[in-house]
N, CA, C and O atoms as a CHARMM CRD file, in Angstrom:
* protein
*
  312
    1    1 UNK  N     19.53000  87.86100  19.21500 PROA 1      0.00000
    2    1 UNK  CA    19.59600  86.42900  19.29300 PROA 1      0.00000
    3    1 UNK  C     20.41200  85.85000  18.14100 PROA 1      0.00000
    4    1 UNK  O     20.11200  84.76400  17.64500 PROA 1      0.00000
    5    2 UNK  N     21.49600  86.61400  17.69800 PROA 2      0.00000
    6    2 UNK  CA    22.38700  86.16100  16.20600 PROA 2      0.00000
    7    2 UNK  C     22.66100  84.62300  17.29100 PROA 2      0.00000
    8    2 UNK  O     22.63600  84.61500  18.52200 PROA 2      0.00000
    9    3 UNK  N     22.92300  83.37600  16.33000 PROA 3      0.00000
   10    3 UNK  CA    23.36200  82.45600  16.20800 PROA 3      0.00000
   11    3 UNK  C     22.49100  81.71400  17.06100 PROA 3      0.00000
   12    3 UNK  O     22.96400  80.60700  17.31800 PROA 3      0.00000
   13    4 UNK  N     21.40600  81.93400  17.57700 PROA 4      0.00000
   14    4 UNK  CA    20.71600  80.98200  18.16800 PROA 4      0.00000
   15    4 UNK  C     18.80500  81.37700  17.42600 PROA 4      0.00000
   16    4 UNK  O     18.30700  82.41000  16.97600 PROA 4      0.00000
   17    5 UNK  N     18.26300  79.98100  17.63100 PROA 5      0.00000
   18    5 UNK  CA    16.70400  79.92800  17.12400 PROA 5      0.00000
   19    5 UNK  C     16.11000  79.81100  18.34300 PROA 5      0.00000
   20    5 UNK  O     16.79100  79.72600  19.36500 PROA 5      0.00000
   21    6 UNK  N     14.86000  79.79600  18.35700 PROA 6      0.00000
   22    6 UNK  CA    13.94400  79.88500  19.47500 PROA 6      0.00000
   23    6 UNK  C     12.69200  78.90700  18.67700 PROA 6      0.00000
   24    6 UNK  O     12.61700  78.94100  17.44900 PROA 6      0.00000
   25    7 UNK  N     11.96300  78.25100  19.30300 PROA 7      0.00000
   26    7 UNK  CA    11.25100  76.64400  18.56400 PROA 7      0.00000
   27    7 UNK  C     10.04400  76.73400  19.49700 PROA 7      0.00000
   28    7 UNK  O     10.35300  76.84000  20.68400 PROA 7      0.00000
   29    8 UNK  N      8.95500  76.71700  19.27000 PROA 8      0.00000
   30    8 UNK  CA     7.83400  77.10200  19.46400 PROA 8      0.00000
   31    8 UNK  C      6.90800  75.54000  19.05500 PROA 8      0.00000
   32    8 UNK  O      7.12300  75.05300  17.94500 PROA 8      0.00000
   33    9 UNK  N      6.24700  75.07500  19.68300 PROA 9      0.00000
   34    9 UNK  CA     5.00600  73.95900  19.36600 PROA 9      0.00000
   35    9 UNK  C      4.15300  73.55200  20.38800 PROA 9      0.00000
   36    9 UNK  O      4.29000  73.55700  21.61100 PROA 9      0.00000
   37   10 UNK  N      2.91100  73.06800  19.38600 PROA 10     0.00000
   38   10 UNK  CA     1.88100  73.24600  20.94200 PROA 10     0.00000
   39   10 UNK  C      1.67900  71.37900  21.23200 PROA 10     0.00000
   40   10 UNK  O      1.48200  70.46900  20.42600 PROA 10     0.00000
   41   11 UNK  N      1.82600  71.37500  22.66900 PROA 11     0.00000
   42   11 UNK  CA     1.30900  70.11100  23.70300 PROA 11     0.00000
   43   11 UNK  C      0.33900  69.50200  22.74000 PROA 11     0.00000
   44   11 UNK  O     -0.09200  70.48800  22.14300 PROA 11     0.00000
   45   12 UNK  N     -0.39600  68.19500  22.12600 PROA 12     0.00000
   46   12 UNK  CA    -1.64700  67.90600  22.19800 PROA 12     0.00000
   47   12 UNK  C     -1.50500  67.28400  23.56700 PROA 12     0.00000
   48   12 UNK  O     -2.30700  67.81000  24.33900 PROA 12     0.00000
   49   13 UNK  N     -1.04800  66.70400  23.92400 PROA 13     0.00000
   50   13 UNK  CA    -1.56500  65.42700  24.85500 PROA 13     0.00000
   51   13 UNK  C     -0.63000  66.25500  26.19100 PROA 13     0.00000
   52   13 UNK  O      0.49600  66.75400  26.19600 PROA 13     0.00000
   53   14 UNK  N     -1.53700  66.13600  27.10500 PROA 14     0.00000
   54   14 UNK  CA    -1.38100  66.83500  28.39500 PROA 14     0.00000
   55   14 UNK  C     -0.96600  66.42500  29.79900 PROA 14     0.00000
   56   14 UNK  O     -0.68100  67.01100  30.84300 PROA 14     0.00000
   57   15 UNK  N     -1.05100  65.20800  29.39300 PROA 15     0.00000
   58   15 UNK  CA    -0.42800  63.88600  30.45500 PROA 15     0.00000
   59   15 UNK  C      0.76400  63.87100  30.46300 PROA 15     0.00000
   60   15 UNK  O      1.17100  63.34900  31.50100 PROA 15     0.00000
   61   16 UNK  N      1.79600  64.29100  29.59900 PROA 16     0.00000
   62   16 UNK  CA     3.37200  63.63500  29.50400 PROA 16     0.00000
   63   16 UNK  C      4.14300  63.74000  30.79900 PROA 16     0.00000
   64   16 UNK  O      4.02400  64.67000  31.59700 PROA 16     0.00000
   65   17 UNK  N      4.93600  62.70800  30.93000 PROA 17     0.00000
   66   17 UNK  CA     6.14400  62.70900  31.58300 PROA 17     0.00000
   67   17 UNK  C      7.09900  64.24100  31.44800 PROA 17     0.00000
   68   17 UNK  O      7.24400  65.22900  32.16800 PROA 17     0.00000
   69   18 UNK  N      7.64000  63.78500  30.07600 PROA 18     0.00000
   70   18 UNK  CA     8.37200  65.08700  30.13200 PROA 18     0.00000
   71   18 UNK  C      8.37700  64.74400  28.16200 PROA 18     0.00000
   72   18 UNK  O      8.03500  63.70000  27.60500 PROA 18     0.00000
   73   19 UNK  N      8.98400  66.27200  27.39800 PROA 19     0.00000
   74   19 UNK  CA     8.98900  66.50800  26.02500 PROA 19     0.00000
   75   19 UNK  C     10.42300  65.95900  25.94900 PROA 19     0.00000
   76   19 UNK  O     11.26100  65.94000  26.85100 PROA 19     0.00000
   77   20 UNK  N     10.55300  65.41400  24.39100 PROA 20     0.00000
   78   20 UNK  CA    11.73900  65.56800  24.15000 PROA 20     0.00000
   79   20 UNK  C     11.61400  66.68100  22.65300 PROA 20     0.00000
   80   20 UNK  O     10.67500  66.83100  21.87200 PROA 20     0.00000
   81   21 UNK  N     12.43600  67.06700  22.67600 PROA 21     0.00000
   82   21 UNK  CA    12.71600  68.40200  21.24500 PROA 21     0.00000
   83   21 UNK  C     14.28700  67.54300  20.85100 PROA 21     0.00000
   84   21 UNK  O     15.31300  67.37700  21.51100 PROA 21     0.00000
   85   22 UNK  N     13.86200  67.10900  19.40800 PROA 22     0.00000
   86   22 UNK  CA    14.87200  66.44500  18.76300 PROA 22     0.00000
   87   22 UNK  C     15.23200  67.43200  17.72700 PROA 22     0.00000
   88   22 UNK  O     14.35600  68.24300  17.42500 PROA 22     0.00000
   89   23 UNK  N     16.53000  67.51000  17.05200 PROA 23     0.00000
   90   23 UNK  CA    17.14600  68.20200  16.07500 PROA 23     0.00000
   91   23 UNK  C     18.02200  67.93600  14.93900 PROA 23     0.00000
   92   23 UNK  O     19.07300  67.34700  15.19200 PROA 23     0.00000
   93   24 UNK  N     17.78800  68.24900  13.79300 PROA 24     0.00000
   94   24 UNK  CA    18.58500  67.70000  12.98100 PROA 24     0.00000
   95   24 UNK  C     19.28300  69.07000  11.83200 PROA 24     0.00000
   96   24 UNK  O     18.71600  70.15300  11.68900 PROA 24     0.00000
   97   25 UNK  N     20.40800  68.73500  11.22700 PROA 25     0.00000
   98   25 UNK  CA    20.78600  69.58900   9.92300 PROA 25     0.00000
   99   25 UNK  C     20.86400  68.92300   8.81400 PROA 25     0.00000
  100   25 UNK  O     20.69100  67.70900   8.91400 PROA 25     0.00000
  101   26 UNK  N     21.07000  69.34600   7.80100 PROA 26     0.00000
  102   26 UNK  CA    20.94800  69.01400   6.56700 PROA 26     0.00000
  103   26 UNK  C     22.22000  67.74500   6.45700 PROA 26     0.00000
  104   26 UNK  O     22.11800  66.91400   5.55400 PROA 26     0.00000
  105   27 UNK  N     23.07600  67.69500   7.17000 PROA 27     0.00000
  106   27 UNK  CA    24.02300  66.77600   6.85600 PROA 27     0.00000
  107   27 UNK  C     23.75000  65.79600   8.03300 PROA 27     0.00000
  108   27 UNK  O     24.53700  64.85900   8.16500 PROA 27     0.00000
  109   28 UNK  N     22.79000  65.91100   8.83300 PROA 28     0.00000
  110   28 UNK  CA    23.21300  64.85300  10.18400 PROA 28     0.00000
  111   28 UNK  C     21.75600  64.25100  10.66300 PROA 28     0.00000
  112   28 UNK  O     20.83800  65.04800  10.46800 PROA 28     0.00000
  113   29 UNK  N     21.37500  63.01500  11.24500 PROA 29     0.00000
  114   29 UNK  CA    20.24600  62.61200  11.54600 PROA 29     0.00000
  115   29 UNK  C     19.07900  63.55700  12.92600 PROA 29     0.00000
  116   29 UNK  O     19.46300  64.26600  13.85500 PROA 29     0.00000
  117   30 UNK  N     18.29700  63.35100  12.71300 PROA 30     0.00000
  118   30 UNK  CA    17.38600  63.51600  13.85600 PROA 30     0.00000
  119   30 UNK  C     18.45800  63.26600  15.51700 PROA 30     0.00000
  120   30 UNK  O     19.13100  62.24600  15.66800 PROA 30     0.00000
  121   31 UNK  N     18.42300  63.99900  16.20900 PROA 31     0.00000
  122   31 UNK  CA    18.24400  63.26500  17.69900 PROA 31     0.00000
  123   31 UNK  C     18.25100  64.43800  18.71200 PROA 31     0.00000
  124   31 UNK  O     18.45700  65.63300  18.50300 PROA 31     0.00000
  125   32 UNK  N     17.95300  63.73600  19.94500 PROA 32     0.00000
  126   32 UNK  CA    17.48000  64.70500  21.14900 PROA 32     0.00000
  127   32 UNK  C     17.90800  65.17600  21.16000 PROA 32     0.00000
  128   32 UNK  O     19.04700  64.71100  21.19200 PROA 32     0.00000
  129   33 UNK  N     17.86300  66.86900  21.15700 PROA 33     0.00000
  130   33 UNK  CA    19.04200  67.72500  21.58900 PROA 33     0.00000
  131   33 UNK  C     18.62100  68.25600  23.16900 PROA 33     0.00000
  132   33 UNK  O     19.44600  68.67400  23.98100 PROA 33     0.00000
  133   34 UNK  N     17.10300  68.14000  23.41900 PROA 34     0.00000
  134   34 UNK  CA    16.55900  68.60900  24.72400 PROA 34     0.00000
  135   34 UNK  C     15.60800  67.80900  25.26700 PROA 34     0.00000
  136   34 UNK  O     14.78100  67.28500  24.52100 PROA 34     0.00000
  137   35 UNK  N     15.58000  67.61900  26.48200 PROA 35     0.00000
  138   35 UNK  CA    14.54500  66.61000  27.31900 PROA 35     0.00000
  139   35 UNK  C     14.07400  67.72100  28.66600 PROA 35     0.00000
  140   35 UNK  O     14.70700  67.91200  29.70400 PROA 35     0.00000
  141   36 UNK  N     12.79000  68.33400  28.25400 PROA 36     0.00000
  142   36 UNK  CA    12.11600  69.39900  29.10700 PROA 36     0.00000
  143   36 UNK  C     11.10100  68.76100  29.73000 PROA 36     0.00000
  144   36 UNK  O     10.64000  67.63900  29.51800 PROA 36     0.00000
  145   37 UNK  N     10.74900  69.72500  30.65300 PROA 37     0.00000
  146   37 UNK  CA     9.10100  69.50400  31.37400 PROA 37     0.00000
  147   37 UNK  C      8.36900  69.38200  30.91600 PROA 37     0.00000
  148   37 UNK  O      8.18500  70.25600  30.06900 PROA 37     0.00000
  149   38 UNK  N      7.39000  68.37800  30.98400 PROA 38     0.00000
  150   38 UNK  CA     6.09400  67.91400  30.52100 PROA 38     0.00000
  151   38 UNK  C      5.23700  69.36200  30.23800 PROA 38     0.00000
  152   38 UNK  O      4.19200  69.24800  29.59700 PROA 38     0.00000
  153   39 UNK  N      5.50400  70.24700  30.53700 PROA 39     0.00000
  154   39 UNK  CA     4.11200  71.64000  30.36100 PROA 39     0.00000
  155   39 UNK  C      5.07100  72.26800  29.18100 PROA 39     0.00000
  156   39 UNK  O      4.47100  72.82700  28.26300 PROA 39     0.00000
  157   40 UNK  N      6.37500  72.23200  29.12700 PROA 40     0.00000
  158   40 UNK  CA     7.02200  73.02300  28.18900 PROA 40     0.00000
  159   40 UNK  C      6.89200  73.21300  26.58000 PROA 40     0.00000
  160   40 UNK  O      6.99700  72.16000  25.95200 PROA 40     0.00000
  161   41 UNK  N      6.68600  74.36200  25.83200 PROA 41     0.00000
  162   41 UNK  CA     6.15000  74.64100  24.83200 PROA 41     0.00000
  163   41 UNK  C      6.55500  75.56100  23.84700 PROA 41     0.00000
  164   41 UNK  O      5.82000  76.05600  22.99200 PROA 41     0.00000
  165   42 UNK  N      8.01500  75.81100  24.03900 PROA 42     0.00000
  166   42 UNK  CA     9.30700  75.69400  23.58400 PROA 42     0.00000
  167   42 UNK  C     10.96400  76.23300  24.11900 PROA 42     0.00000
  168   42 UNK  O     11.43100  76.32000  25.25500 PROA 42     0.00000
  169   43 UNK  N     11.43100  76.46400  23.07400 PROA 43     0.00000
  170   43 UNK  CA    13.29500  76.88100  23.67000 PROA 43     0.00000
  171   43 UNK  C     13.65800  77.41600  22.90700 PROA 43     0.00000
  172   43 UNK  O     13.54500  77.39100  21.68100 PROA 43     0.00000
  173   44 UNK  N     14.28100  78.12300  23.77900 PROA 44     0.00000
  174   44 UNK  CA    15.53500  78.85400  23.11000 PROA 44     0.00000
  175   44 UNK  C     16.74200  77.68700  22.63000 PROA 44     0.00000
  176   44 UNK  O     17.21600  76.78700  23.32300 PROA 44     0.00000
  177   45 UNK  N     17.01500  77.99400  21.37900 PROA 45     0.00000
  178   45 UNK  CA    18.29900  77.05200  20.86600 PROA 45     0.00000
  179   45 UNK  C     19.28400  77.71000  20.97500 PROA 45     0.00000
  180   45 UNK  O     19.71900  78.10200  19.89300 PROA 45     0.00000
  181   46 UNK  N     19.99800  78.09200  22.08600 PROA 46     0.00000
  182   46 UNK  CA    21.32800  78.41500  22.15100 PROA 46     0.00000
  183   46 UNK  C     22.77800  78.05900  21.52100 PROA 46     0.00000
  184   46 UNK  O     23.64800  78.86800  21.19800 PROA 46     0.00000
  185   47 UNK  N     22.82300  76.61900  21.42400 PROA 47     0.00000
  186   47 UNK  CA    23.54600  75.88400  21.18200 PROA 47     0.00000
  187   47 UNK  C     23.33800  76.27400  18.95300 PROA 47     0.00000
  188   47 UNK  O     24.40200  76.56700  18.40700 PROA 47     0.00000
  189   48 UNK  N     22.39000  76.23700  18.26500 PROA 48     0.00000
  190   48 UNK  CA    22.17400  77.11500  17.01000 PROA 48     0.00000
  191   48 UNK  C     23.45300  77.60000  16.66200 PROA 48     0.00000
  192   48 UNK  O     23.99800  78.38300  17.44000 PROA 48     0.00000
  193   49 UNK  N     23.93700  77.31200  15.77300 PROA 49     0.00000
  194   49 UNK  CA    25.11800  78.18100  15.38600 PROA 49     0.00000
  195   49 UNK  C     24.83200  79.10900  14.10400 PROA 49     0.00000
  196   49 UNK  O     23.84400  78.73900  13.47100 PROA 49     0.00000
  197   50 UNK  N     25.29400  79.90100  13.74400 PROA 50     0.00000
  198   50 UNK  CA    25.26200  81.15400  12.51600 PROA 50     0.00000
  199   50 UNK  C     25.49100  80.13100  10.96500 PROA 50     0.00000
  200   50 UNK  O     26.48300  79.44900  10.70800 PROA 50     0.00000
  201   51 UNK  N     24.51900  80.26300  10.29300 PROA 51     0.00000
  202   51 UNK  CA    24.56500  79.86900   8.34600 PROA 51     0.00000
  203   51 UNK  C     24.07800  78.21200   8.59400 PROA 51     0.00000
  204   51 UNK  O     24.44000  77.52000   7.64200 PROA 51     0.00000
  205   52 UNK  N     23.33900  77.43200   9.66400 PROA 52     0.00000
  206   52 UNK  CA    23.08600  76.46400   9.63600 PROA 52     0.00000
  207   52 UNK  C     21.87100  75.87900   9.51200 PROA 52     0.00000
  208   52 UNK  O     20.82800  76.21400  10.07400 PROA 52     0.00000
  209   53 UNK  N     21.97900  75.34300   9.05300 PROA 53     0.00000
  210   53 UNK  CA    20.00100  75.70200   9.00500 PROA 53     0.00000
  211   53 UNK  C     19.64100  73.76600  10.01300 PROA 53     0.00000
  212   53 UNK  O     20.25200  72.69900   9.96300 PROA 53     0.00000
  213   54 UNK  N     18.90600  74.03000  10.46100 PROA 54     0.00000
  214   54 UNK  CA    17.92600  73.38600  11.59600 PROA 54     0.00000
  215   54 UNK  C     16.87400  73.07400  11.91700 PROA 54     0.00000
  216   54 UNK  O     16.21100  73.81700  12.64200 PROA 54     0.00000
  217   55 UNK  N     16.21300  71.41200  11.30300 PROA 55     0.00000
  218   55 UNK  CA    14.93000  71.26000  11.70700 PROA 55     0.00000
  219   55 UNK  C     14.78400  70.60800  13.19900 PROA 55     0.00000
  220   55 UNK  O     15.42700  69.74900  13.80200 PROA 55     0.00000
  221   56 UNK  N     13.75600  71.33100  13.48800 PROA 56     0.00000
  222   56 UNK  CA    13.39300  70.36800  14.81700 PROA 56     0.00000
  223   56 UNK  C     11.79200  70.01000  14.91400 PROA 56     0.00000
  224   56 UNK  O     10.84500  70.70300  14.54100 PROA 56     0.00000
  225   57 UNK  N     11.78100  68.49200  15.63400 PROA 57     0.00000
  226   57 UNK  CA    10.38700  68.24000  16.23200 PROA 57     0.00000
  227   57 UNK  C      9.91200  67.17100  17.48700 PROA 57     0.00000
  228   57 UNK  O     10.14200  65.96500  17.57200 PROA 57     0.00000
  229   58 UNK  N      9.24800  67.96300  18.32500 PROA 58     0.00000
  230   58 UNK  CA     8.97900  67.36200  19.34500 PROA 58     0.00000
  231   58 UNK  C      7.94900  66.10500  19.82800 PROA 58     0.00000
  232   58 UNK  O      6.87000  66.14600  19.23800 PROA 58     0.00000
  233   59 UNK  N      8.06700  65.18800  20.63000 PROA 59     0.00000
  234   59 UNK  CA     7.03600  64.34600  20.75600 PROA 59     0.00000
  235   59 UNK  C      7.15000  64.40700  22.68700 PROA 59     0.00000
  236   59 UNK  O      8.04400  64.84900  23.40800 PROA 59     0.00000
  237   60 UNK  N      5.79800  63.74100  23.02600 PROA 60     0.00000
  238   60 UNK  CA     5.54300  63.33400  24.62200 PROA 60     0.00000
  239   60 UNK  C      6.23600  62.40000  24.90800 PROA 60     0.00000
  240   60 UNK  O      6.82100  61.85900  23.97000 PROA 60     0.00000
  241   61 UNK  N      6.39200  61.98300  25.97100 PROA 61     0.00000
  242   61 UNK  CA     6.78700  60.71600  26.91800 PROA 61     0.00000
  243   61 UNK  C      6.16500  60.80500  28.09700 PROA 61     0.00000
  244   61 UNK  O      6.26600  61.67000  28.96700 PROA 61     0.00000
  245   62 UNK  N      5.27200  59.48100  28.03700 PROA 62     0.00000
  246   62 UNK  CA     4.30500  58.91800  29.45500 PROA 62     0.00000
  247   62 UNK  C      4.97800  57.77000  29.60400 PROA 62     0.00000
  248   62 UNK  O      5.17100  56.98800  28.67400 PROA 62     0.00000
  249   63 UNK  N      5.38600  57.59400  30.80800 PROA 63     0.00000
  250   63 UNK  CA     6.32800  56.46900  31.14000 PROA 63     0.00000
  251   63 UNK  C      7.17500  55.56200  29.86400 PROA 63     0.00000
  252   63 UNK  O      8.33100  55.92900  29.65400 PROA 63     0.00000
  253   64 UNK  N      6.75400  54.66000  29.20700 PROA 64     0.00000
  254   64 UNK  CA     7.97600  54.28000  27.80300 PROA 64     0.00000
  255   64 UNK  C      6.93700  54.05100  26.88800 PROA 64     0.00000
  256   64 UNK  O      6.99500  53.07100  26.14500 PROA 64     0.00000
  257   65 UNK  N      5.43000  55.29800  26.82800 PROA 65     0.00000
  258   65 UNK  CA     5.23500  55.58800  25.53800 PROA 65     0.00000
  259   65 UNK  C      5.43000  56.76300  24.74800 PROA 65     0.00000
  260   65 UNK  O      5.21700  57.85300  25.27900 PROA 65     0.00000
  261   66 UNK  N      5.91900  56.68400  23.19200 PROA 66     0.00000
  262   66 UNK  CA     5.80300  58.53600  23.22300 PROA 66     0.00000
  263   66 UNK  C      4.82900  58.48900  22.00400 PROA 66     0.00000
  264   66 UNK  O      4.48700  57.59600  21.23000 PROA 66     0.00000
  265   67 UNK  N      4.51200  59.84600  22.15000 PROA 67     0.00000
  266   67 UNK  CA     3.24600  60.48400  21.33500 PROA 67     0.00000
  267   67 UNK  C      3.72500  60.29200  19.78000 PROA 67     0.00000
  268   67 UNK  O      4.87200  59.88800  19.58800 PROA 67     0.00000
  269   68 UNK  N      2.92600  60.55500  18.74000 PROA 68     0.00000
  270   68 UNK  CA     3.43000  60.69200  17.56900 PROA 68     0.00000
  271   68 UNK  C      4.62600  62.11900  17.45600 PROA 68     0.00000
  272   68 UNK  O      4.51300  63.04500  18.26100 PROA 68     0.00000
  273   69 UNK  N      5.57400  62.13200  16.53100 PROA 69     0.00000
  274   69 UNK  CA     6.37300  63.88800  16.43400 PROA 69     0.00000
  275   69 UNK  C      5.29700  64.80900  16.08000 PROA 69     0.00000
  276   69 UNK  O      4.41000  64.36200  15.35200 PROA 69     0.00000
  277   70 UNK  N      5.23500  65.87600  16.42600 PROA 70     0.00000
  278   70 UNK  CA     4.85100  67.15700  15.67800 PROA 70     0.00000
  279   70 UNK  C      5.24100  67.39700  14.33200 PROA 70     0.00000
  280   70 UNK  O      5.82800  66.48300  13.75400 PROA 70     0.00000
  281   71 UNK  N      5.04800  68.33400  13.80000 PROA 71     0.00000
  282   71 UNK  CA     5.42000  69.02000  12.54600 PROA 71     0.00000
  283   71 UNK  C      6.41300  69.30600  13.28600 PROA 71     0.00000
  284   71 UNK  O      6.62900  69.43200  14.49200 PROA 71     0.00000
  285   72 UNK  N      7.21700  69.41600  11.92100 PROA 72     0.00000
  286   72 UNK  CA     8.91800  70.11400  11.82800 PROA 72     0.00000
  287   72 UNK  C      8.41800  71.42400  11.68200 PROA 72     0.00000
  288   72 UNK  O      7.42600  71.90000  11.12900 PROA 72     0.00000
  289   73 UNK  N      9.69600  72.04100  12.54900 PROA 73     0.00000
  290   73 UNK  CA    10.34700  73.54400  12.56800 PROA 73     0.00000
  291   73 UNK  C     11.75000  73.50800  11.96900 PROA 73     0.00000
  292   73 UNK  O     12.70800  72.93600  12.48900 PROA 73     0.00000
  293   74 UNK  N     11.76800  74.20200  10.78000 PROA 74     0.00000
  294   74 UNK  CA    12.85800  74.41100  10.32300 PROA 74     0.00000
  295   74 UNK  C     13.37500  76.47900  10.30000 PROA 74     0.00000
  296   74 UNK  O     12.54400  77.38200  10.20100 PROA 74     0.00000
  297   75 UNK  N     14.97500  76.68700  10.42900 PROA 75     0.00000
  298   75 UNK  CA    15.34900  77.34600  10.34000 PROA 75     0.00000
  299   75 UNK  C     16.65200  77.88400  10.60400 PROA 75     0.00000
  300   75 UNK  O     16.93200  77.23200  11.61000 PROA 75     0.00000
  301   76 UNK  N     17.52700  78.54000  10.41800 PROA 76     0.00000
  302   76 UNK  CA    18.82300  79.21200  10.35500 PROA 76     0.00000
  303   76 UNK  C     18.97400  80.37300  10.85900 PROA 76     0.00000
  304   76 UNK  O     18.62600  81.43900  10.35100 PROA 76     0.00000
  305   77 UNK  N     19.83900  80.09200  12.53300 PROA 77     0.00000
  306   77 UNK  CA    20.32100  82.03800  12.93500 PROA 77     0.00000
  307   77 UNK  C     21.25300  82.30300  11.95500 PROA 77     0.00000
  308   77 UNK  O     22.15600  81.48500  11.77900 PROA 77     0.00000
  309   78 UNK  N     21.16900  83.67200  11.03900 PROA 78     0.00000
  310   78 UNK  CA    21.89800  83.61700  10.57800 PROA 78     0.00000
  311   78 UNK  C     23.04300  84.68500  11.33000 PROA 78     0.00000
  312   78 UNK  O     24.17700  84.79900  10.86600 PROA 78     0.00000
């Protein structure tokens, strides 16, 4: 899996519409990089490139509310 991460977090709230998994690097803001199925509970980061390092964190969406974020996942394919 060189150049890509894989992002792992658990559901609290079991109702959602669908997840969003937002992403950020050290030089650039937070934002969606993925909008999955409501049961989904993580991804493969393909898109990850090699020496970059990468936090991500997910929240719910029930129609136009969303949950609080999760804890950050941070890390680098190297």
């Amino acid at each position: 899996m060189a150049g890509a991460l894989h992002v792992f977090w658990t559901n609290v709230q079991t109702d959602c519409d669908k997840v969003e998994l937002e992403r950020k690097t050290n030089s650039e803001p937070y934002k969606v990089a993925y909008t999955l199925p409501a049961d989904a509970n993580n991804k493969h980061d393909s898109a990850a490139t090699s020496n970059t390092m990468y936090t991500y964190r997910a929240r719910c969406q029930k129609s136009q509310t969303y949950s609080p974020y999760s804890n950050e996942m941070s890390g680098n394919p190297m």
